[in-house]
N, CA, C and O atoms as a Tinker XYZ file with bonds, in Angstrom:
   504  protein
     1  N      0.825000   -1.196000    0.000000    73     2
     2  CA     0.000000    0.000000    0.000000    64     1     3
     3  C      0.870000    1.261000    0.000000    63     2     4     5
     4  O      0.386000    2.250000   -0.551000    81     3
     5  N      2.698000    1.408000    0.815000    73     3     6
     6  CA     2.914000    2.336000    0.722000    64     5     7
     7  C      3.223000    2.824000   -0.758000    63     6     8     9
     8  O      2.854000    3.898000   -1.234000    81     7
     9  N      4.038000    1.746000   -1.465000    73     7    10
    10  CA     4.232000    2.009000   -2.864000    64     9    11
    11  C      3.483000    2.479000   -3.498000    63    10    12    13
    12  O      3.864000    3.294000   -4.337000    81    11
    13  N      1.724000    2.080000   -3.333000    73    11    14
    14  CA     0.815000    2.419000   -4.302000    64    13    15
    15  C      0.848000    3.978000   -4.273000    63    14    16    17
    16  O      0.930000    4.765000   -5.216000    81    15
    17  N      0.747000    4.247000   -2.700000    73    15    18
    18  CA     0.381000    5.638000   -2.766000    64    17    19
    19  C      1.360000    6.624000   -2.725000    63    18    20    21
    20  O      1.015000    7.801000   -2.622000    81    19
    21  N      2.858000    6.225000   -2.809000    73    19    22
    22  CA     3.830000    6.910000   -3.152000    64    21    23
    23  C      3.727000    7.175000   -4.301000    63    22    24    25
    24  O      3.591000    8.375000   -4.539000    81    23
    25  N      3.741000    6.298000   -5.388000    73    23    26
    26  CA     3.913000    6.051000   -6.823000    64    25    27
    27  C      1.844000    7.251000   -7.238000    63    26    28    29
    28  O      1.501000    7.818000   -8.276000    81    27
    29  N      1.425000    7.180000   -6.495000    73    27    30
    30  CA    -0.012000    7.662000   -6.927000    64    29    31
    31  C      0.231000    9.467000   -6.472000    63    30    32    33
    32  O     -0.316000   10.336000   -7.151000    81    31
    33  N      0.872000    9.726000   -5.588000    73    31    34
    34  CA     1.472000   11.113000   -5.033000    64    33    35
    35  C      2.644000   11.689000   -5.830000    63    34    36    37
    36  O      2.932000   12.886000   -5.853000    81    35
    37  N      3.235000   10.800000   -6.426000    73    35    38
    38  CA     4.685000   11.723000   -6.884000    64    37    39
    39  C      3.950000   11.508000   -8.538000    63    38    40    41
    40  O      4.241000   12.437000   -9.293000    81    39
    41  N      3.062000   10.421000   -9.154000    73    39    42
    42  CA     2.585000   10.475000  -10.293000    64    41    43
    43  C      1.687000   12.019000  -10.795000    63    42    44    45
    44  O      1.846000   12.539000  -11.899000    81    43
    45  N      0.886000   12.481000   -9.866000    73    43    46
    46  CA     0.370000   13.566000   -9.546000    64    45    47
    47  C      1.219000   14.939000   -9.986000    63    46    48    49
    48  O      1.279000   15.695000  -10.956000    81    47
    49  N      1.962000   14.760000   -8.402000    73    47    50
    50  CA     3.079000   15.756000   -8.478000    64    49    51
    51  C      3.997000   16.016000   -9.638000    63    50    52    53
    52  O      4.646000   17.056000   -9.748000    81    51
    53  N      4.022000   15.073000  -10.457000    73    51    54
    54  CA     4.700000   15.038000  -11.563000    64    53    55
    55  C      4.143000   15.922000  -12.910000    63    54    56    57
    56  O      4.604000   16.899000  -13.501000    81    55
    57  N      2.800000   15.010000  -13.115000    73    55    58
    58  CA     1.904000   15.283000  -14.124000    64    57    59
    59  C      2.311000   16.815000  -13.917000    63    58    60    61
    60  O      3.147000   17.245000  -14.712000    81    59
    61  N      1.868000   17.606000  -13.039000    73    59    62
    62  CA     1.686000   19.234000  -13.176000    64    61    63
    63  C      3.103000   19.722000  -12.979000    63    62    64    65
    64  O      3.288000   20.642000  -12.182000    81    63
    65  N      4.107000   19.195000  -13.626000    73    63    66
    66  CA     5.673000   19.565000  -14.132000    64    65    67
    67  C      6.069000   20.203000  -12.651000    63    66    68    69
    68  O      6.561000   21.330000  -12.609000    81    67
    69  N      5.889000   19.617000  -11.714000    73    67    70
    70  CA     6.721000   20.179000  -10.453000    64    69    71
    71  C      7.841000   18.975000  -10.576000    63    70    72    73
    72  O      8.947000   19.336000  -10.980000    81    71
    73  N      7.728000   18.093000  -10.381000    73    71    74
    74  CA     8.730000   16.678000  -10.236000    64    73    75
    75  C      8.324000   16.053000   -9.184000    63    74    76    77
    76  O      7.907000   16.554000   -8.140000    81    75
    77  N      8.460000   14.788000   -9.490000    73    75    78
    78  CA     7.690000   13.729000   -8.497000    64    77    79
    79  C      9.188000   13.234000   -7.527000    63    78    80    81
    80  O      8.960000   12.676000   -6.454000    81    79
    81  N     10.101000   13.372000   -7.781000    73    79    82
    82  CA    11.342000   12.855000   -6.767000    64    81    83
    83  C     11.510000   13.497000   -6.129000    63    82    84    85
    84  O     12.546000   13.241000   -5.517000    81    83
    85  N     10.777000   14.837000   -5.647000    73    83    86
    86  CA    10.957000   15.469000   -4.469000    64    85    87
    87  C      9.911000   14.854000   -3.547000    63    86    88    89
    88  O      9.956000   15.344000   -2.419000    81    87
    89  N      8.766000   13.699000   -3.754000    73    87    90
    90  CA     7.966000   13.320000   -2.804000    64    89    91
    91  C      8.485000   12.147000   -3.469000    63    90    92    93
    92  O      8.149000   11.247000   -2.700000    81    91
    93  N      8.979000   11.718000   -4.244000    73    91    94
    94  CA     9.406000   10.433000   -4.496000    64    93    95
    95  C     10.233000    9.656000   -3.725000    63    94    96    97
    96  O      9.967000    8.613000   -3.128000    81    95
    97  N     11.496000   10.408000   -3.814000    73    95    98
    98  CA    12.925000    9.733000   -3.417000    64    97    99
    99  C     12.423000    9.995000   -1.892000    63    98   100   101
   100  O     12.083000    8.978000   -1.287000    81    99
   101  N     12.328000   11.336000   -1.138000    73    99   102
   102  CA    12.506000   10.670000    0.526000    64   101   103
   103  C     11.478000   10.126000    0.876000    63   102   104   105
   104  O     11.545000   10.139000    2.105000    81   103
   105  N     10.455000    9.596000    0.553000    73   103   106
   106  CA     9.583000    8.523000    0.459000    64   105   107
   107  C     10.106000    7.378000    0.895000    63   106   108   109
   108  O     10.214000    6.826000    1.990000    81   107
   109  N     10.477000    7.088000   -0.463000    73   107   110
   110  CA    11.221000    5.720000   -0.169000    64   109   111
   111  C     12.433000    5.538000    0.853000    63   110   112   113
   112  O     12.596000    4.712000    1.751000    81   111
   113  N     13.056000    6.370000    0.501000    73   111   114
   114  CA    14.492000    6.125000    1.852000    64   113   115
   115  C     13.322000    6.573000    2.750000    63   114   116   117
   116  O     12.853000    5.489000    3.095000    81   115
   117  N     12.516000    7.606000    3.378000    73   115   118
   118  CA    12.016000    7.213000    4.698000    64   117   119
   119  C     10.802000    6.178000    5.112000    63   118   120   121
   120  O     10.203000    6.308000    6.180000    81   119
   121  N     10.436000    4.930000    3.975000    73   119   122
   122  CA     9.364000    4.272000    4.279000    64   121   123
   123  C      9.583000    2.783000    3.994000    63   122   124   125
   124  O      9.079000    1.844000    4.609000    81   123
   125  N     10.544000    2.727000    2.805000    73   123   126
   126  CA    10.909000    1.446000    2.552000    64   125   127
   127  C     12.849000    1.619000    2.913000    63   126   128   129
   128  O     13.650000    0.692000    3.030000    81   127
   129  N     13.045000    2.685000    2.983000    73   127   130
   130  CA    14.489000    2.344000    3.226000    64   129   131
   131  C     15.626000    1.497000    2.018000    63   130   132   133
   132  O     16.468000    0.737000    2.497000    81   131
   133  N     15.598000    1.593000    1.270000    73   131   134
   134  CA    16.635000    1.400000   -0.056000    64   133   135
   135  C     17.878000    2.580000    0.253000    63   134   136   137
   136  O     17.775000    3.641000    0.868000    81   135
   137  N     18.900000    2.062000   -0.315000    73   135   138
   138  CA    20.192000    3.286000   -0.208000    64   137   139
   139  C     19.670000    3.951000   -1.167000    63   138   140   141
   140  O     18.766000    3.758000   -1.980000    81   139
   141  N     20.697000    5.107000   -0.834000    73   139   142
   142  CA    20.035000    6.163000   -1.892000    64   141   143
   143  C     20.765000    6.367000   -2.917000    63   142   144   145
   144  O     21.176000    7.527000   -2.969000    81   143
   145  N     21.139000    5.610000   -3.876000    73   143   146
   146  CA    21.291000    5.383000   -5.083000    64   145   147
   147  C     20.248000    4.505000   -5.783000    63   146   148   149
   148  O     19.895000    4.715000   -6.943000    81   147
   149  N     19.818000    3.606000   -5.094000    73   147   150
   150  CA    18.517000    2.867000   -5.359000    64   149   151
   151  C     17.206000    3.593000   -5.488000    63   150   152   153
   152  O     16.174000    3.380000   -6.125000    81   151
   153  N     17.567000    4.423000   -4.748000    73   151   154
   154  CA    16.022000    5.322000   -4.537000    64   153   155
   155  C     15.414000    6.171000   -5.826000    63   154   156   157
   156  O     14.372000    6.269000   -6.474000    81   155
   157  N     17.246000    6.920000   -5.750000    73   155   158
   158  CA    17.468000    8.324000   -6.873000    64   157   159
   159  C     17.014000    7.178000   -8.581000    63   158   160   161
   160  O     16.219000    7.604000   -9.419000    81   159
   161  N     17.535000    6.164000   -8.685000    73   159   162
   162  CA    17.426000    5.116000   -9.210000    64   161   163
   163  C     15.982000    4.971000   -9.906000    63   162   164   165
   164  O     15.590000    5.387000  -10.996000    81   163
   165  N     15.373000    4.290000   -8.973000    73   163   166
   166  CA    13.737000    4.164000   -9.127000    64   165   167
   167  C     13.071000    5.581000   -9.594000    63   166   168   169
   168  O     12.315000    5.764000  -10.548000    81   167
   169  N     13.475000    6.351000   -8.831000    73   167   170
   170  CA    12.727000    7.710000   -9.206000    64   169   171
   171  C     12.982000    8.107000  -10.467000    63   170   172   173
   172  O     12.048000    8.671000  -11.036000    81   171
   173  N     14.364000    7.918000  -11.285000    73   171   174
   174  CA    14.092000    8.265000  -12.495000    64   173   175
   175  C     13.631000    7.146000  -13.743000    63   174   176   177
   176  O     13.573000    7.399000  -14.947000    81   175
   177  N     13.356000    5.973000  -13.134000    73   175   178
   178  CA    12.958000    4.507000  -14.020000    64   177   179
   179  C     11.332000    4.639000  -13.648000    63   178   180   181
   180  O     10.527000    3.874000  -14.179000    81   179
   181  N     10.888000    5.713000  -12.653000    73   179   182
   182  CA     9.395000    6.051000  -12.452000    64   181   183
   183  C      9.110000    7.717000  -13.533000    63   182   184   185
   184  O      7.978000    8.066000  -13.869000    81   183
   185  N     10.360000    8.493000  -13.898000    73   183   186
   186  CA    10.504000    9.632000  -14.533000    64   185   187
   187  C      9.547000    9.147000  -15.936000    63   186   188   189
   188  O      8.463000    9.590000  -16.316000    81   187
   189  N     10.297000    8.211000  -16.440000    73   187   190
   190  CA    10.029000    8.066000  -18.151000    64   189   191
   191  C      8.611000    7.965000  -17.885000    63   190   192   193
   192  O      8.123000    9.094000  -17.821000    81   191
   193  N      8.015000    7.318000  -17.759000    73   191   194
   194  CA     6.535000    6.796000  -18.423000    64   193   195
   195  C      5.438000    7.884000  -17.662000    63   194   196   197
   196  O      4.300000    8.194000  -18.017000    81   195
   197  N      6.322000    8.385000  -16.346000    73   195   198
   198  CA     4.844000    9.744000  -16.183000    64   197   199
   199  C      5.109000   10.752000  -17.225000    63   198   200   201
   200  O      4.238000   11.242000  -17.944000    81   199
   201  N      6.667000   11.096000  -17.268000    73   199   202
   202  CA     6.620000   12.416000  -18.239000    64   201   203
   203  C      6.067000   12.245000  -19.465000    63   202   204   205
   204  O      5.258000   13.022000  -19.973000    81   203
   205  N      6.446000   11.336000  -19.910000    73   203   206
   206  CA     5.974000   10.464000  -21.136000    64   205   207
   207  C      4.125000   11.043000  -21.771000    63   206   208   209
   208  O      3.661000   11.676000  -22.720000    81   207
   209  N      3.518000   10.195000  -20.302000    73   207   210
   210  CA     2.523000   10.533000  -20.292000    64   209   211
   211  C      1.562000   12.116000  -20.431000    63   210   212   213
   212  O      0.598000   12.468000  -21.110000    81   211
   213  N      2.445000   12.780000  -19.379000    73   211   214
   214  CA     2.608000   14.511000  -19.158000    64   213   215
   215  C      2.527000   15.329000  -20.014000    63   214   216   217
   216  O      1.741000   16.263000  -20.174000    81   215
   217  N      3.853000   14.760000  -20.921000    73   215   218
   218  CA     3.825000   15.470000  -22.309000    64   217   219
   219  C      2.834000   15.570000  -23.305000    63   218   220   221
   220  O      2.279000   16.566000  -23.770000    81   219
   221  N      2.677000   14.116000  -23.609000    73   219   222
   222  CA     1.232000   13.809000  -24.396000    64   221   223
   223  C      0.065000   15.188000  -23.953000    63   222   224   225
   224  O     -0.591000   15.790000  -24.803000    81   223
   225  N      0.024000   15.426000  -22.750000    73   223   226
   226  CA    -1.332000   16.096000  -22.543000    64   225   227
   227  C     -0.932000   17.349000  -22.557000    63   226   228   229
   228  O     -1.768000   18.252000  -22.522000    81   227
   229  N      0.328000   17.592000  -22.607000    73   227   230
   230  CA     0.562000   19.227000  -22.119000    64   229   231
   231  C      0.775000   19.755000  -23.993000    63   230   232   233
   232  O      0.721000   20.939000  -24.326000    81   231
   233  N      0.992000   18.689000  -24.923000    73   231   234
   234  CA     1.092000   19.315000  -26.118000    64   233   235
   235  C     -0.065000   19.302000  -26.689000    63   234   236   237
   236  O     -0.379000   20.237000  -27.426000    81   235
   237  N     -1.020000   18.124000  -26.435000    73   235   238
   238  CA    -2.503000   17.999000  -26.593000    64   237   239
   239  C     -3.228000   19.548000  -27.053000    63   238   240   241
   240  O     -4.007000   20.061000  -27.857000    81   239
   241  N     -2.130000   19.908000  -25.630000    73   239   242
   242  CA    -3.387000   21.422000  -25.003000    64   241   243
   243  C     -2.449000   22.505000  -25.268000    63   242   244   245
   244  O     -2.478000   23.550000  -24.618000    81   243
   245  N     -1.371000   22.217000  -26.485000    73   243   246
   246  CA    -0.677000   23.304000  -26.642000    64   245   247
   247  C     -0.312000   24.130000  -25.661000    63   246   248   249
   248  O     -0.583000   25.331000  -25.681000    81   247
   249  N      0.417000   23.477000  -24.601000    73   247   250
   250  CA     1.002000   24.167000  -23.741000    64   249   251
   251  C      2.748000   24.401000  -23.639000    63   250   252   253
   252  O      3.383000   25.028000  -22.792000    81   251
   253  N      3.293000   23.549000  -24.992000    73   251   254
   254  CA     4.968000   23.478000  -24.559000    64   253   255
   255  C      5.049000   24.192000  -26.202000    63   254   256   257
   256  O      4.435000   24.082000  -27.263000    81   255
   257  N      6.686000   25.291000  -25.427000    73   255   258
   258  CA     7.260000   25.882000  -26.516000    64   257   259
   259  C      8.440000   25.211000  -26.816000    63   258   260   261
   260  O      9.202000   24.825000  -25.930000    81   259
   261  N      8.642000   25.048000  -27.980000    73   259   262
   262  CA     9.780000   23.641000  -28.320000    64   261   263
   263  C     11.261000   24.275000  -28.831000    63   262   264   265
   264  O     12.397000   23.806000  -28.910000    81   263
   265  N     10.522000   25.875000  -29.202000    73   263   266
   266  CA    11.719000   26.399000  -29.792000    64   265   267
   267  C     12.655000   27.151000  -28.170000    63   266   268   269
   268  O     13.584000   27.953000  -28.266000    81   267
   269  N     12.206000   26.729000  -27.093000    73   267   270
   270  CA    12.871000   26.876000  -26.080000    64   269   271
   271  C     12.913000   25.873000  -25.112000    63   270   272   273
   272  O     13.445000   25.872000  -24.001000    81   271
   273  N     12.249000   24.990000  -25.720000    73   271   274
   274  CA    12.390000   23.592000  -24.567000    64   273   275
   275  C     13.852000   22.674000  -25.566000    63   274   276   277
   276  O     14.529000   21.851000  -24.949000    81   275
   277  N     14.109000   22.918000  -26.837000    73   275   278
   278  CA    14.898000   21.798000  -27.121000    64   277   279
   279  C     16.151000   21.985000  -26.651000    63   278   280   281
   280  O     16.841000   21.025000  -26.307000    81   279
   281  N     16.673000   23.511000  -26.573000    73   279   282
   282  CA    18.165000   23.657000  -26.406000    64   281   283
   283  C     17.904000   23.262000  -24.311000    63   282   284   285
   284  O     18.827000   22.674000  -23.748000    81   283
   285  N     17.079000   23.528000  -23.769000    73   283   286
   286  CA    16.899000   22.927000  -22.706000    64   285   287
   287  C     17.401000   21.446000  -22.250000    63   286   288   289
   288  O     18.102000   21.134000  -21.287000    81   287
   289  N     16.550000   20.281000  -23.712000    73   287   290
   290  CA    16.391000   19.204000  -23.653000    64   289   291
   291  C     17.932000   18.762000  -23.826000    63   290   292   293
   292  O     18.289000   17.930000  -22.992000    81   291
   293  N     18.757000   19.103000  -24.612000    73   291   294
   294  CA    19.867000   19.293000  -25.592000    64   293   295
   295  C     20.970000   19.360000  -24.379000    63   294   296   297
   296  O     21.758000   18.435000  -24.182000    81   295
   297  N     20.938000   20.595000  -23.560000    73   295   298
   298  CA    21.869000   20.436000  -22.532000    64   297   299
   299  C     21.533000   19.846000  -21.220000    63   298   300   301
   300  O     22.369000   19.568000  -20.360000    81   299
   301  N     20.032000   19.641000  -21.099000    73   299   302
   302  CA    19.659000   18.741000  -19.463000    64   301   303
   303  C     20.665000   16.992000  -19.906000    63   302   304   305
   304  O     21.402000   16.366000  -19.144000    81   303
   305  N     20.341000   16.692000  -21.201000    73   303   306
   306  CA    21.098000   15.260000  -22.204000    64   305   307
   307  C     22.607000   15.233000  -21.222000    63   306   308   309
   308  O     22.880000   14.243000  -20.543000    81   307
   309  N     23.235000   16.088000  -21.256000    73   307   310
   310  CA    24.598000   16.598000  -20.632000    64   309   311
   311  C     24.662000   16.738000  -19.575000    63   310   312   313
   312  O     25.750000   16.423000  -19.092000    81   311
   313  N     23.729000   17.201000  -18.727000    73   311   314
   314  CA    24.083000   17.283000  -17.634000    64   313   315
   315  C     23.352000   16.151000  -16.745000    63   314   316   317
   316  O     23.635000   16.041000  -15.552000    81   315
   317  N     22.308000   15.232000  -17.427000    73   315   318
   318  CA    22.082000   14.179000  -17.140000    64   317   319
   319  C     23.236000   12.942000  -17.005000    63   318   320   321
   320  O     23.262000   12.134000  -16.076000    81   319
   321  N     24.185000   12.979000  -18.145000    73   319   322
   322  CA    25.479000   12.074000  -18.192000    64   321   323
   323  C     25.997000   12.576000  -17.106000    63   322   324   325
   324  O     26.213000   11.714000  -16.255000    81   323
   325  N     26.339000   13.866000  -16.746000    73   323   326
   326  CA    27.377000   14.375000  -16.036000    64   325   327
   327  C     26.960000   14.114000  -14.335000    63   326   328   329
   328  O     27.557000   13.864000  -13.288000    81   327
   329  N     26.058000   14.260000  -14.630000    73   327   330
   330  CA    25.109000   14.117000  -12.823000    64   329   331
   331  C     25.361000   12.735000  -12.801000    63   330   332   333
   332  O     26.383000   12.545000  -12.142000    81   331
   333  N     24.741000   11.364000  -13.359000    73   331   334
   334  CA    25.239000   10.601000  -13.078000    64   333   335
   335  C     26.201000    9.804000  -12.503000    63   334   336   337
   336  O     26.145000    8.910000  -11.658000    81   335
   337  N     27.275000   10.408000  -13.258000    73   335   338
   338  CA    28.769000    9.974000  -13.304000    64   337   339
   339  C     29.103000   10.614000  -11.829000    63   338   340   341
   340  O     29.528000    9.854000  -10.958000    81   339
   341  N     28.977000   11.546000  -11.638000    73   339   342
   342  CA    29.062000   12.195000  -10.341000    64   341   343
   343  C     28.241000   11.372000   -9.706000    63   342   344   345
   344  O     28.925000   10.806000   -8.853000    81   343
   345  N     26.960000   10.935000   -9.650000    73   343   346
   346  CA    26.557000   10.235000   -8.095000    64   345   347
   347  C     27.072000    8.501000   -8.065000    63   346   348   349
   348  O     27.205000    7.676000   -7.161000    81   347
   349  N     27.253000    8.479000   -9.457000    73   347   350
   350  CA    28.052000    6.980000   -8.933000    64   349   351
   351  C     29.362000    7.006000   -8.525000    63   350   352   353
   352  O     29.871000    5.902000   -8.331000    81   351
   353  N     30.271000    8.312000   -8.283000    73   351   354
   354  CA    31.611000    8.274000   -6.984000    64   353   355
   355  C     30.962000    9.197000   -5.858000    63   354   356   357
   356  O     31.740000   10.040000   -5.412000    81   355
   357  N     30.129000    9.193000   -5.506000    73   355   358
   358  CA    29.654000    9.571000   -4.221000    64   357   359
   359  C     29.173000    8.214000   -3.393000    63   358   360   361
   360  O     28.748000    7.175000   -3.898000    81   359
   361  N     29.361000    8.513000   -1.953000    73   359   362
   362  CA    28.756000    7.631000   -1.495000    64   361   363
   363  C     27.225000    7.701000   -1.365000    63   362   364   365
   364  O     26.652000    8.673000   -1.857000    81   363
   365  N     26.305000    6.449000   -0.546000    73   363   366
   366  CA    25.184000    6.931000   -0.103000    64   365   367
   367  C     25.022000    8.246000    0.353000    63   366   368   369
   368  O     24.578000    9.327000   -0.033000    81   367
   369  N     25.530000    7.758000    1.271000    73   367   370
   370  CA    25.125000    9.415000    2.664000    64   369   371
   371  C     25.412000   11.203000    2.422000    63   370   372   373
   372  O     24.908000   12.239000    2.854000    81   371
   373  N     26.751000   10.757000    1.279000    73   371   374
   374  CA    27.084000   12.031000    0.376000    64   373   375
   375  C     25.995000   12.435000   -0.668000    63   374   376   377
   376  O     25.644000   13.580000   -0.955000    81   375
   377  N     25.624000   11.479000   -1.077000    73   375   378
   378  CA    24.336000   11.663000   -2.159000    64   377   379
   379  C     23.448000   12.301000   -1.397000    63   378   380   381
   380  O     23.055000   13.451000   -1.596000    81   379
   381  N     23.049000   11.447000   -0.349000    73   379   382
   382  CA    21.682000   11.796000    0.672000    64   381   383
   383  C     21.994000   13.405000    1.223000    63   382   384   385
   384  O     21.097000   14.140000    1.635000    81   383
   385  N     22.884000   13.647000    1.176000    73   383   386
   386  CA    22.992000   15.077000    1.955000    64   385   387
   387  C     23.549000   16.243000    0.915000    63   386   388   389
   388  O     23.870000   17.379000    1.265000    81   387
   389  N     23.577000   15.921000    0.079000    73   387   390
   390  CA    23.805000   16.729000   -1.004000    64   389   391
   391  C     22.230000   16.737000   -1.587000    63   390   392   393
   392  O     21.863000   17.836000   -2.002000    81   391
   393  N     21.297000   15.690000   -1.664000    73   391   394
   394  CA    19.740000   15.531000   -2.615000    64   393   395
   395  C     19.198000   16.597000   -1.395000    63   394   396   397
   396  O     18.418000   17.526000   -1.607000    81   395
   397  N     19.860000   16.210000    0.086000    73   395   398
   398  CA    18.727000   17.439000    1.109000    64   397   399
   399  C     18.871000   19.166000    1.114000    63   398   400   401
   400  O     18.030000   20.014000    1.413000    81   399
   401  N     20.549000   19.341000    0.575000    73   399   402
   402  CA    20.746000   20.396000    0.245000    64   401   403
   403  C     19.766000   21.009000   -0.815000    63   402   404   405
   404  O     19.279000   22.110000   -0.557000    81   403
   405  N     19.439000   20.372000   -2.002000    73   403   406
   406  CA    19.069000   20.674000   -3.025000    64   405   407
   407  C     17.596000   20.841000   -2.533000    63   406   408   409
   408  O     16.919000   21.861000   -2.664000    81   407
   409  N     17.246000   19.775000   -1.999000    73   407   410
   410  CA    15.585000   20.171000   -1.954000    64   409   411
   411  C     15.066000   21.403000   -0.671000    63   410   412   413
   412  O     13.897000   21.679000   -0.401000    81   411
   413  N     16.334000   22.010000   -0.015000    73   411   414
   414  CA    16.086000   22.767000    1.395000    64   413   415
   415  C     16.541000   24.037000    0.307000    63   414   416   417
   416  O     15.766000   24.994000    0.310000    81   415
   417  N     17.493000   24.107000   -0.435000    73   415   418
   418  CA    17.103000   25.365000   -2.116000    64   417   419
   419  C     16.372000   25.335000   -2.392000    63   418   420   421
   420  O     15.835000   26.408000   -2.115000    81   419
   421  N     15.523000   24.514000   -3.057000    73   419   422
   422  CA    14.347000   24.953000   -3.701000    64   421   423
   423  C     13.223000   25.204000   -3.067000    63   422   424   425
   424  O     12.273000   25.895000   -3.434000    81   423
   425  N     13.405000   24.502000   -1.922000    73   423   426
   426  CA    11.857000   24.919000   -1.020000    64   425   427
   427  C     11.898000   26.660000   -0.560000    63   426   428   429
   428  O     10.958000   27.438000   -0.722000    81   427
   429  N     13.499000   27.064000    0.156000    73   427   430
   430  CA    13.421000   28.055000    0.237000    64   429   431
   431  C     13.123000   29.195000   -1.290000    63   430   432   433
   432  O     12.330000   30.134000   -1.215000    81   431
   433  N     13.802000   28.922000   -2.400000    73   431   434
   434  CA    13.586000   29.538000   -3.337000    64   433   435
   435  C     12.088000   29.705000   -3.678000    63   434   436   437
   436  O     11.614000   30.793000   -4.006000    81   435
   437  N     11.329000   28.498000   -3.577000    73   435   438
   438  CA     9.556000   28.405000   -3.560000    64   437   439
   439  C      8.922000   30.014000   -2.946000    63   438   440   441
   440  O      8.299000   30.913000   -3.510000    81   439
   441  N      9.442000   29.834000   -1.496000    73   439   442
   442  CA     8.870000   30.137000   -0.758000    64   441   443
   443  C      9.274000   31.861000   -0.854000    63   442   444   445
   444  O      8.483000   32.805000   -0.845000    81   443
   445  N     10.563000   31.889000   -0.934000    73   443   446
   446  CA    10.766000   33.614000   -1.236000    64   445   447
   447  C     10.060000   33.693000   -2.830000    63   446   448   449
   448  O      9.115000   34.480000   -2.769000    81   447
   449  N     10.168000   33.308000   -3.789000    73   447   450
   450  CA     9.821000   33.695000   -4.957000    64   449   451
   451  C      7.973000   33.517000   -4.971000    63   450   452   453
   452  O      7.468000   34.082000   -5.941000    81   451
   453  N      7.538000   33.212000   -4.562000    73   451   454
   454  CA     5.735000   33.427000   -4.541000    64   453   455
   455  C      5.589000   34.142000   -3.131000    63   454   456   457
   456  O      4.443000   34.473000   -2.825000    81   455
   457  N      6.333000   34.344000   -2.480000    73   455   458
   458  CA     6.112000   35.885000   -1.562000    64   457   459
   459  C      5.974000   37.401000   -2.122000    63   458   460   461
   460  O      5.364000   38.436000   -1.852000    81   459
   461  N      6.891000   36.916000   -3.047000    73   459   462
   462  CA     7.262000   38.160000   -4.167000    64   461   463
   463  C      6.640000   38.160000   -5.078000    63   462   464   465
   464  O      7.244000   38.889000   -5.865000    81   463
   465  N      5.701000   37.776000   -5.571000    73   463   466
   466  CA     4.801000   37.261000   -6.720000    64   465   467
   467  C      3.987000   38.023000   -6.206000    63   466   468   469
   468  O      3.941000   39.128000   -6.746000    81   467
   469  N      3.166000   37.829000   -5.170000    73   467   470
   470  CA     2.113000   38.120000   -3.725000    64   469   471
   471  C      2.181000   39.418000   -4.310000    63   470   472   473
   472  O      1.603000   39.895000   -5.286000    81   471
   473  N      3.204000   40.001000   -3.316000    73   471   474
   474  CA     3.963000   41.143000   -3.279000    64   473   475
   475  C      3.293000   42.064000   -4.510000    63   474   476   477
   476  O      2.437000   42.934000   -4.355000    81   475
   477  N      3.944000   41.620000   -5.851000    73   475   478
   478  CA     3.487000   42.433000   -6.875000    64   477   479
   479  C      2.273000   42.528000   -7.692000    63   478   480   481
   480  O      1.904000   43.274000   -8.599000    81   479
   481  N      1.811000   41.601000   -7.117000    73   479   482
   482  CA     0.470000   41.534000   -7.970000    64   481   483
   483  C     -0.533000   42.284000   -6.825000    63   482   484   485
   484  O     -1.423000   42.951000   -7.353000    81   483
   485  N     -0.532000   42.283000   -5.564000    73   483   486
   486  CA    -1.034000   43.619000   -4.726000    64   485   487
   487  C     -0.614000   44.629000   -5.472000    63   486   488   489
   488  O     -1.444000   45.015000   -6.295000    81   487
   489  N      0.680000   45.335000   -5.453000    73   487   490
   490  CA     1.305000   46.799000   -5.968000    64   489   491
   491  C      1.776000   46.383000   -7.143000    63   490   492   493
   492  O      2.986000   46.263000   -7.332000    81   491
   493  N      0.792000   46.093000   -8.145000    73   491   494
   494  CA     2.177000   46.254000   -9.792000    64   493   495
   495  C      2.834000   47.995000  -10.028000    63   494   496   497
   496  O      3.818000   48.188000  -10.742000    81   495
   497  N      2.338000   48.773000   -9.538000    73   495   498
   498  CA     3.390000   50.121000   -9.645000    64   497   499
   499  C      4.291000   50.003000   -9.311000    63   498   500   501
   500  O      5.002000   50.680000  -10.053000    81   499
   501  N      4.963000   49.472000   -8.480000    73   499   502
   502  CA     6.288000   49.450000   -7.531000    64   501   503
   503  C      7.443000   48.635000   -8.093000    63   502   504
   504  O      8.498000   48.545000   -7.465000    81   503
């Protein structure tokens, strides 16, 4: 049951282009416990077939610009090899605390950047 509803929460989270391995991966290391290369692992062998899916609907509805998503696609290709290669000479626990760094950035970045959103859409003069 936890799988179902991990895999049913980060499928979600996914669909609406946030990314599902931020409820994905500490999921699993905190519920089933896999190292976390296994985890980071699964989460992107769970990537293909939601985005997959994602896409289908988001071009459906003419929502993706391609003449700025490819050079995107083009260098994420690169830095996908490169990230890799980097977490397979890391250890677990280096991985694990480097993935918490990253997600304690973006939450803070979340959280100041739609404060400021707030912010201007009260006062657009300013």
């Amino acid at each position: 049951m936890k799988l179902f509803l991990m895999g049913l929460a980060s499928g979600i989270i996914s669909g609406m282009g946030i990314g599902g391995g931020a409820i994905l991966i500490p999921a699993l290391v905190i519920f089933i416990k896999p190292e976390q290369h296994i985890a980071q692992s699964v989460n992107l062998l769970f990537f293909i077939p939601t985005a997959l899916i994602a896409l289908i609907i988001h071009v459906k509805n003419k929502r993706i610009y391609f003449g700025m998503a490819f050079p995107i696609v083009i260098f994420g290709l690169l830095g996908a090899f490169l990230g890799s290669k980097l977490a397979i000479m890391l250890t677990g626990n280096t991985l694990r605390r480097w993935f918490g760094v990253f997600l304690l950035a973006m939450g803070l970045y979340e959280m100041l950047r739609k404060g400021k959103k707030k912010v201007e859409k009260e006062n657009p003069n300013s």
